[in-house]
N, C-alpha and C positions, 0 to 999 in steps of 0.2 A: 742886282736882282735880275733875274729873266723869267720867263714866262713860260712853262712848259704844259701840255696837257698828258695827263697819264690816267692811274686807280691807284688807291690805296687797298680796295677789298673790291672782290669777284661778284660783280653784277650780272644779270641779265641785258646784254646789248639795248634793248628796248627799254631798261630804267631808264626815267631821266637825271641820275646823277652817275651812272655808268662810267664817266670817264670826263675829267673835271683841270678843271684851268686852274694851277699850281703855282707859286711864287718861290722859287727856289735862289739862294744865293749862287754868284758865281762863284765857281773857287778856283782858286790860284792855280795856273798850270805849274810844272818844274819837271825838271830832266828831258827824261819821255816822252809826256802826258802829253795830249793832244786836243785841242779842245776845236768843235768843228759846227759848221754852222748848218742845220736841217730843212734842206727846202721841201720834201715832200717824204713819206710812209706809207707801210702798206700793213695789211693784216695777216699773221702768223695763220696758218689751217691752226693749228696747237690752241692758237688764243681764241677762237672759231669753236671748237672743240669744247670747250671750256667755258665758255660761256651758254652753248648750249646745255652743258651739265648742269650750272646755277639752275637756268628757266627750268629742267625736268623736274627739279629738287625740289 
């Protein structure tokens, strides 16, 4: 298992469940696939955008 923070549905930044700590399996790499370790993120204008939409709604 690993520990991811994401949404599953389009909050207002300011909710408090806005973007929430996930339990997701790991799943098997093969061929290709790459699987890579995230030490820090940033926020999309898009996702910025978007979330202002929710709050005007």
């Amino acid at each position: 298992m690993m520990e991811v923070i994401g949404y599953q549905q389009s909050f207002p930044i300011s909710y408090e469940h806005s973007l929430q700590g996930i339990s997701l399996l790991i799943i098997q790499i093969s061929g290709r696939d790459l699987l890579v370790e995230v030490h820090a993120v940033s926020v999309n204008p898009v996702g910025t955008k978007v979330c202002k939409r929710v709050e005007a709604a």
